[in-house]
Chimera marker file (.cmm) of the C-alpha trace (Angstrom):
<marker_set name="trace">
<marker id="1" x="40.843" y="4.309" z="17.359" r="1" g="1" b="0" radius="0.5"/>
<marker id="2" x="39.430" y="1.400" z="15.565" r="1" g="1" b="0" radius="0.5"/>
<marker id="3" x="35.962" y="0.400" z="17.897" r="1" g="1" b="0" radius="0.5"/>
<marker id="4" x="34.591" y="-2.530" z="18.583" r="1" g="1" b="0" radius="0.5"/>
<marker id="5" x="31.069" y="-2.128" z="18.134" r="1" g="1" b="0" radius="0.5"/>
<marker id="6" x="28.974" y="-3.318" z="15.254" r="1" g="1" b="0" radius="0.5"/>
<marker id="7" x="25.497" y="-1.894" z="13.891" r="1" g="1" b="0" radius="0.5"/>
<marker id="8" x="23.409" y="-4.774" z="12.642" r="1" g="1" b="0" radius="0.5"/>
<marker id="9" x="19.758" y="-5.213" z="10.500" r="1" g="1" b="0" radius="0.5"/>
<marker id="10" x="18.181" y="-8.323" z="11.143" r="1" g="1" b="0" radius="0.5"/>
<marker id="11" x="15.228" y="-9.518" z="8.233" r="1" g="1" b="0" radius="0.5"/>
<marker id="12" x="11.683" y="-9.857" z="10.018" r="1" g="1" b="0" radius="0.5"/>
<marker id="13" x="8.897" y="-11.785" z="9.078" r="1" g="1" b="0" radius="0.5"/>
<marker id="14" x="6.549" y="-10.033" z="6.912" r="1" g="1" b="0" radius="0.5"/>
<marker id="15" x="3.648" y="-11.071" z="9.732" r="1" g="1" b="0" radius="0.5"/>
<marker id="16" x="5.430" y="-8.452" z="12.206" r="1" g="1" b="0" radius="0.5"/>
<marker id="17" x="3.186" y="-6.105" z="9.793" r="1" g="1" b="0" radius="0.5"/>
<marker id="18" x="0.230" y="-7.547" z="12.204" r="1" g="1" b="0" radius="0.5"/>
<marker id="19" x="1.679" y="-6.438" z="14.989" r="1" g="1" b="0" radius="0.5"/>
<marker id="20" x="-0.393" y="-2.829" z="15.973" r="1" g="1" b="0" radius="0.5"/>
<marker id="21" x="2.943" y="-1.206" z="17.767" r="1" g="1" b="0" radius="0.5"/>
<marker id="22" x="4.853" y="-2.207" z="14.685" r="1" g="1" b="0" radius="0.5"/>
<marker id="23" x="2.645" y="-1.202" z="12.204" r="1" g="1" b="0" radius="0.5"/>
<marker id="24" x="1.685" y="2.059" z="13.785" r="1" g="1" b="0" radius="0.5"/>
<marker id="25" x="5.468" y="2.615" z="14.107" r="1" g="1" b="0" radius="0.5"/>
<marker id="26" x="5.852" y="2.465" z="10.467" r="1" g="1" b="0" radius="0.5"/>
<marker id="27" x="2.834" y="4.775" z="8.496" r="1" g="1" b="0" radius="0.5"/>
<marker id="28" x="5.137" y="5.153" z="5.673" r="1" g="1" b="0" radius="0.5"/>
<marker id="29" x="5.916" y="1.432" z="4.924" r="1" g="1" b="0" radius="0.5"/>
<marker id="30" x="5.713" y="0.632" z="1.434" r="1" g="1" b="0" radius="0.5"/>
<marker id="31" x="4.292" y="-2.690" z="0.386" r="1" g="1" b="0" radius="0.5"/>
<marker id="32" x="6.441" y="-5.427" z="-0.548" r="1" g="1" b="0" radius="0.5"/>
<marker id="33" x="9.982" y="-3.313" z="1.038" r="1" g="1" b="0" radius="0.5"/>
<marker id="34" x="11.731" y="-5.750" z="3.596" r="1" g="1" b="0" radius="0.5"/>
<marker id="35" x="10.743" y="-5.313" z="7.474" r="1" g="1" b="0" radius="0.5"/>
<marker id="36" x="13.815" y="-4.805" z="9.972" r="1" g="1" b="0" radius="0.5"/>
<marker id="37" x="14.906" y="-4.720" z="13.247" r="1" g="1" b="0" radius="0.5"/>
<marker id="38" x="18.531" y="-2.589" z="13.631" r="1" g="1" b="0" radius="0.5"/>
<marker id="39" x="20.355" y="-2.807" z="16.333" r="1" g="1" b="0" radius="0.5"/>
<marker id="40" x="23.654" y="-2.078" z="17.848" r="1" g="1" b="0" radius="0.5"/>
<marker id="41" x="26.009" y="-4.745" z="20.196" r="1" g="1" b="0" radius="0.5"/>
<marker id="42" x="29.166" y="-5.198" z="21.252" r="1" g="1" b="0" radius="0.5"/>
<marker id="43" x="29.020" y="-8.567" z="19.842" r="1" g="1" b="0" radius="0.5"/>
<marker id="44" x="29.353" y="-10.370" z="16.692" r="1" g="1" b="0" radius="0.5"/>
<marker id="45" x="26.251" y="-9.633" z="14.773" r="1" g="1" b="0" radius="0.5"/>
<marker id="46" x="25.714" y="-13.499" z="14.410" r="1" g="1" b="0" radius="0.5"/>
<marker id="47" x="26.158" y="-13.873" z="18.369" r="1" g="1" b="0" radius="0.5"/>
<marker id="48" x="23.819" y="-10.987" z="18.735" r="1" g="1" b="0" radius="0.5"/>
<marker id="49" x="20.968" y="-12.788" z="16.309" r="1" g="1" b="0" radius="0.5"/>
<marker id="50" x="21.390" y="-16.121" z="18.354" r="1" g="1" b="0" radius="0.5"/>
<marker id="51" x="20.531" y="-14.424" z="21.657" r="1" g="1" b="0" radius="0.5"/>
<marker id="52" x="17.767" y="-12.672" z="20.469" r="1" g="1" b="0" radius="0.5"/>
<marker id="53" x="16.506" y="-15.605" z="18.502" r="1" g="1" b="0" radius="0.5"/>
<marker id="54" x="17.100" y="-17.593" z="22.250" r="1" g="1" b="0" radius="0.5"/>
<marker id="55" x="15.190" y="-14.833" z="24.175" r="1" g="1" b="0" radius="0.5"/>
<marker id="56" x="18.306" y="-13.489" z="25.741" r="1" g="1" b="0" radius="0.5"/>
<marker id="57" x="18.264" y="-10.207" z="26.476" r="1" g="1" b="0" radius="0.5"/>
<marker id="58" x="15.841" y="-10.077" z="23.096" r="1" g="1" b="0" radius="0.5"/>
<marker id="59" x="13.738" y="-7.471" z="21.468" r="1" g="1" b="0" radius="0.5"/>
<marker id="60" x="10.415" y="-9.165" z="21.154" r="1" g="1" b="0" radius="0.5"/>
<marker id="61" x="10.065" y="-8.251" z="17.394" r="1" g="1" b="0" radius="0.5"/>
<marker id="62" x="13.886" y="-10.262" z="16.741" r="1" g="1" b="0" radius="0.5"/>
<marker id="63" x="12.972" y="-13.363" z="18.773" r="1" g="1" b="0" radius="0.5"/>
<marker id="64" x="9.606" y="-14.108" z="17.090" r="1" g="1" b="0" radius="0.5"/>
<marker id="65" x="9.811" y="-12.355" z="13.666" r="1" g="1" b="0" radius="0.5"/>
<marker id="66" x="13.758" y="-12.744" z="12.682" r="1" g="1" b="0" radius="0.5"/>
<marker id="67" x="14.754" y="-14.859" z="9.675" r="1" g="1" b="0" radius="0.5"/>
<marker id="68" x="18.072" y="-13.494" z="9.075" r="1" g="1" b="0" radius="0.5"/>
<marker id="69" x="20.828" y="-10.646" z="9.606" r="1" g="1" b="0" radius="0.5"/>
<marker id="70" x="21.017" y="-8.506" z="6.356" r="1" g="1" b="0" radius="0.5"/>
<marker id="71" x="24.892" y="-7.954" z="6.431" r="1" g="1" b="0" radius="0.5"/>
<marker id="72" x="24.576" y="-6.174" z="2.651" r="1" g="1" b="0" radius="0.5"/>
<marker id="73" x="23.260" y="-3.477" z="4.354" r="1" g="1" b="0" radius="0.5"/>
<marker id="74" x="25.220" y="-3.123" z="7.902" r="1" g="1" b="0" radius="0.5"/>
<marker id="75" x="28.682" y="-5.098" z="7.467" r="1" g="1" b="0" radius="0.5"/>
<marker id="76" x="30.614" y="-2.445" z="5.778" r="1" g="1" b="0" radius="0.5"/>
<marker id="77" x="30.219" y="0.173" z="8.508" r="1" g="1" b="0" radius="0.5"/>
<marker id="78" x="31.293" y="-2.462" z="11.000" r="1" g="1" b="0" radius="0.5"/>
<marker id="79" x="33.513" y="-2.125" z="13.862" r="1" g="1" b="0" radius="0.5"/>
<marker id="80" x="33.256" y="1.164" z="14.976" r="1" g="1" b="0" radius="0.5"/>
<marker id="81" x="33.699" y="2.796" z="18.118" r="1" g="1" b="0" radius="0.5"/>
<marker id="82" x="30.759" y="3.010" z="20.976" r="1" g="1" b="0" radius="0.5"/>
<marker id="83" x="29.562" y="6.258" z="20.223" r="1" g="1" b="0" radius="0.5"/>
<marker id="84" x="29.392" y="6.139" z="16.325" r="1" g="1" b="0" radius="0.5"/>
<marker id="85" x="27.064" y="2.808" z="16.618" r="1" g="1" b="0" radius="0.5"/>
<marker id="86" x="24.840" y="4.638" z="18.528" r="1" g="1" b="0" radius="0.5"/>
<marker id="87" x="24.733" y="7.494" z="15.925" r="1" g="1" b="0" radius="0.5"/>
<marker id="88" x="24.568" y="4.720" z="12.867" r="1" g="1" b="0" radius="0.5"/>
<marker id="89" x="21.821" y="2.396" z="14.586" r="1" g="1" b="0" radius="0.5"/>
<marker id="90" x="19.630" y="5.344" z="14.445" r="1" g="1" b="0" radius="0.5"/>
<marker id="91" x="20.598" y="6.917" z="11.510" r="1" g="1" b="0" radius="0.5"/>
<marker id="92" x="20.605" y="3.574" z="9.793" r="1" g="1" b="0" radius="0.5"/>
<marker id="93" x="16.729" y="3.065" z="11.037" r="1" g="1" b="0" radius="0.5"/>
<marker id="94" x="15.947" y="6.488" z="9.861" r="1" g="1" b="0" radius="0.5"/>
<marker id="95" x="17.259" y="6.032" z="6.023" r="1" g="1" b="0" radius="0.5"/>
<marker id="96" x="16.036" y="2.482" z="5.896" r="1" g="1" b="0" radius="0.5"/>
<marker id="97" x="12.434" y="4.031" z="6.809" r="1" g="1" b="0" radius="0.5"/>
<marker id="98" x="13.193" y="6.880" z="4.138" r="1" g="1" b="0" radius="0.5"/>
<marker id="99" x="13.752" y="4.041" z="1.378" r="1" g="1" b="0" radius="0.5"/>
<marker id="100" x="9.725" y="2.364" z="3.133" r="1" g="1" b="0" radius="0.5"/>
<marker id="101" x="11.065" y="-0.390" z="4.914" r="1" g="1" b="0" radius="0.5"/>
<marker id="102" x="9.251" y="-1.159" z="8.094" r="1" g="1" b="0" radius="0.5"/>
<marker id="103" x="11.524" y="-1.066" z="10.449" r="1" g="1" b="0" radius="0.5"/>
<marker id="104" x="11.724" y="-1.401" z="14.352" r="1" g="1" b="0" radius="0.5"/>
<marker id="105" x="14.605" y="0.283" z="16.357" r="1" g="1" b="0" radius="0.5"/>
<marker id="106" x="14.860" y="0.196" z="20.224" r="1" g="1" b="0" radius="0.5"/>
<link id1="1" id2="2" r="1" g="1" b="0" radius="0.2"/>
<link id1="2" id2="3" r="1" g="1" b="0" radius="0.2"/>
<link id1="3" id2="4" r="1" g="1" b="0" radius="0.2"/>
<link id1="4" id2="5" r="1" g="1" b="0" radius="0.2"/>
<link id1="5" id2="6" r="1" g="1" b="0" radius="0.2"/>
<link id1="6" id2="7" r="1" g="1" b="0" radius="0.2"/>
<link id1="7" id2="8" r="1" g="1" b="0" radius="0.2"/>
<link id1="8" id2="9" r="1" g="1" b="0" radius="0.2"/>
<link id1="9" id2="10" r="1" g="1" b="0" radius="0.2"/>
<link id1="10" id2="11" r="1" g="1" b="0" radius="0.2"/>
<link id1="11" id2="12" r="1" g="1" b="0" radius="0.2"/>
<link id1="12" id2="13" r="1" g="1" b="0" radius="0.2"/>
<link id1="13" id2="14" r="1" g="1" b="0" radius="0.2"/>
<link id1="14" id2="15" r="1" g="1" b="0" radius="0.2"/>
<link id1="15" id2="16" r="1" g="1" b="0" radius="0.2"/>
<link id1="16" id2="17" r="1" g="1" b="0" radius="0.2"/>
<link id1="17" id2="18" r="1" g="1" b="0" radius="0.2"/>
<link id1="18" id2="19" r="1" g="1" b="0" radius="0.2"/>
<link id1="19" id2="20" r="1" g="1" b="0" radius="0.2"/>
<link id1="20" id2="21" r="1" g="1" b="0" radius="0.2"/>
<link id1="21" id2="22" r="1" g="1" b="0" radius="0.2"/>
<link id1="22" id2="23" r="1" g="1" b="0" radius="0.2"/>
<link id1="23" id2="24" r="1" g="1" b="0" radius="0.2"/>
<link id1="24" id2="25" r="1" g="1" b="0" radius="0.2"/>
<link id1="25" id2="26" r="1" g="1" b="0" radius="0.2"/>
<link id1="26" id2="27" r="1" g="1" b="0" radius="0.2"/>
<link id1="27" id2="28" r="1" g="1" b="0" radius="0.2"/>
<link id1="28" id2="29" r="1" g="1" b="0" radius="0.2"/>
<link id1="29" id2="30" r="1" g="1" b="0" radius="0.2"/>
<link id1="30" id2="31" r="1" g="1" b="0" radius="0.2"/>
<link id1="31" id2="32" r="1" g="1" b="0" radius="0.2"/>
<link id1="32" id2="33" r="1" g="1" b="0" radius="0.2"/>
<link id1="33" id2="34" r="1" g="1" b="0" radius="0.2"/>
<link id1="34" id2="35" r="1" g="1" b="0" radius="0.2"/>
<link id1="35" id2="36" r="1" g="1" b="0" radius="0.2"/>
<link id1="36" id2="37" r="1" g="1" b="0" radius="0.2"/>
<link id1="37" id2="38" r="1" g="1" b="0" radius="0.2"/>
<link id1="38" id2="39" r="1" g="1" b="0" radius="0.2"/>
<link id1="39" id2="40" r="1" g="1" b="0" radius="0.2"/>
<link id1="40" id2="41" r="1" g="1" b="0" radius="0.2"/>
<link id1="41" id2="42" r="1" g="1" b="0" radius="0.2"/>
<link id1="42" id2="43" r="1" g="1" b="0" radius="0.2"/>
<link id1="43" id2="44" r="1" g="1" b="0" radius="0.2"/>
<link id1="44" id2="45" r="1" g="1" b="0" radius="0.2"/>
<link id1="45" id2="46" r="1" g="1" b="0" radius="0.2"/>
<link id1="46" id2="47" r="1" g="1" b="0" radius="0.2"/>
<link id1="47" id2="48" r="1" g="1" b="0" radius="0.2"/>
<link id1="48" id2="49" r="1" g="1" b="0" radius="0.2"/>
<link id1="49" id2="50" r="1" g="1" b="0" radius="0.2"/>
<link id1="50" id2="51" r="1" g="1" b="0" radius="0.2"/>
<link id1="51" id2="52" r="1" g="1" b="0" radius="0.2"/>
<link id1="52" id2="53" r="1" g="1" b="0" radius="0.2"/>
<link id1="53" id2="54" r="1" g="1" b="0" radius="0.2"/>
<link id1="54" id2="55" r="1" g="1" b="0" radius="0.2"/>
<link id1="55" id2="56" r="1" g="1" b="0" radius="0.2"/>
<link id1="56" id2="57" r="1" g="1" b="0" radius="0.2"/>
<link id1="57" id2="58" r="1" g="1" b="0" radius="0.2"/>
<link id1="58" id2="59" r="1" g="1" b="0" radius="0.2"/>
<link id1="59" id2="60" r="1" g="1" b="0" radius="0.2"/>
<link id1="60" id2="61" r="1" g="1" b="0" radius="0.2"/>
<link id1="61" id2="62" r="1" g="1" b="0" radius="0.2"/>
<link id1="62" id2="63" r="1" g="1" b="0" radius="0.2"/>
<link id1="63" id2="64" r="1" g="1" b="0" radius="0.2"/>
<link id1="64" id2="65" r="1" g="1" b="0" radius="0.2"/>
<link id1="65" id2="66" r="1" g="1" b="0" radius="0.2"/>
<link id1="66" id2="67" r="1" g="1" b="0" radius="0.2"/>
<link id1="67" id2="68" r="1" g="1" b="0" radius="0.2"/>
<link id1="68" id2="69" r="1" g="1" b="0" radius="0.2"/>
<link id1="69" id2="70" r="1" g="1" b="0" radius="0.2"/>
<link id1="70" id2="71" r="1" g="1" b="0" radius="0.2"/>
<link id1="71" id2="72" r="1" g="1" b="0" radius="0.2"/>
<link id1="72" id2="73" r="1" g="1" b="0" radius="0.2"/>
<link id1="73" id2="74" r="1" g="1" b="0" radius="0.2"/>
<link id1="74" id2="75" r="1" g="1" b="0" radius="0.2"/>
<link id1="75" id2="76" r="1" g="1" b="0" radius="0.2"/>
<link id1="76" id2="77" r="1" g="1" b="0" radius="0.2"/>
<link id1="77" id2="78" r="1" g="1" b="0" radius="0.2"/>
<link id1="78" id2="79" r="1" g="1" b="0" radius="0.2"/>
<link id1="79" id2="80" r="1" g="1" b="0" radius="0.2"/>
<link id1="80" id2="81" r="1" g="1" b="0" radius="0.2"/>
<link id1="81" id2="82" r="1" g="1" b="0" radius="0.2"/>
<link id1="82" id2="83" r="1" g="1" b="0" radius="0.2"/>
<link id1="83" id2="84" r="1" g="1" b="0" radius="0.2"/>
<link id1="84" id2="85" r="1" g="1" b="0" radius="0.2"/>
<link id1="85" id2="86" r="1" g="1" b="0" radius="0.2"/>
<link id1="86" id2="87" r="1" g="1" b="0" radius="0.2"/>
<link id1="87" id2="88" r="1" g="1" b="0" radius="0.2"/>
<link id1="88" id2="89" r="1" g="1" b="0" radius="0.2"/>
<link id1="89" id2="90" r="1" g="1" b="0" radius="0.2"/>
<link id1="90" id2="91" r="1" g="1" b="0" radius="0.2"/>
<link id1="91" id2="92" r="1" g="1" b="0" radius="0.2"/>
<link id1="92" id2="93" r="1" g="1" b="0" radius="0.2"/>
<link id1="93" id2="94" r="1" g="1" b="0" radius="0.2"/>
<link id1="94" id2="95" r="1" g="1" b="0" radius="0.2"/>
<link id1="95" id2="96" r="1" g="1" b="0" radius="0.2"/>
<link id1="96" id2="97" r="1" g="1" b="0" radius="0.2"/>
<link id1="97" id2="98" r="1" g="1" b="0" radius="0.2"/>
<link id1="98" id2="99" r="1" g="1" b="0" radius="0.2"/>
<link id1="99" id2="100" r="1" g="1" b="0" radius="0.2"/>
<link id1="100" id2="101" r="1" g="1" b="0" radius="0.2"/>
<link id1="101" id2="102" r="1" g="1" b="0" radius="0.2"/>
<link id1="102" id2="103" r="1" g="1" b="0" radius="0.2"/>
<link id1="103" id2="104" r="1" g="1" b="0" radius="0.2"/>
<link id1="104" id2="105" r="1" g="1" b="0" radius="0.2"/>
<link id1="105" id2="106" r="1" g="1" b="0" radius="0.2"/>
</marker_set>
């Protein structure tokens, strides 16, 4: 069964790094590696970005520190079904830190 959920990594502002939560979250980050939120939705990715961008239903980090989704690293695992996002949002977040991104996952 083809799903119809999509994993997505949206670019964040390199001034999330001020952020305590964020930067405690991330002890490994490597200077000058991108910063990301990754996420899951139902949505389009795109769809997703403008609501978070909006402040609907938005992860604090997306609204105020997005620039842009990162589809070269998320667009080829897209759509999927429910439960396999949920695995690849995490697991996503997890190699993304391995390569010393800073990266934000809720």
């Amino acid at each position: 069964m083809k799903g119809r959920y999509c994993v997505y990594v949206i670019e964040l502002s390199k001034d999330v790094l001020y952020e305590n939560k964020f930067k405690k979250a991330n002890p490994d980050y490597v200077t000058g590696q991108p910063c990301v939120y990754v996420g899951m939705t139902g949505l389009d990715p795109d769809i997703r970005f403008d609501k978070h961008k909006a402040g609907i239903q938005s992860n604090k980090y997306a609204q105020i520190y997005g620039l842009r989704l990162m589809p070269e690293i998320y667009e080829k695992y897209n759509p999927m079904p429910y439960g396999d996002a949920q695995y690849m949002e995490v697991d996503m977040a997890i190699r993304l830190k391995a390569l010393g991104f800073g990266v934000w996952q809720a």
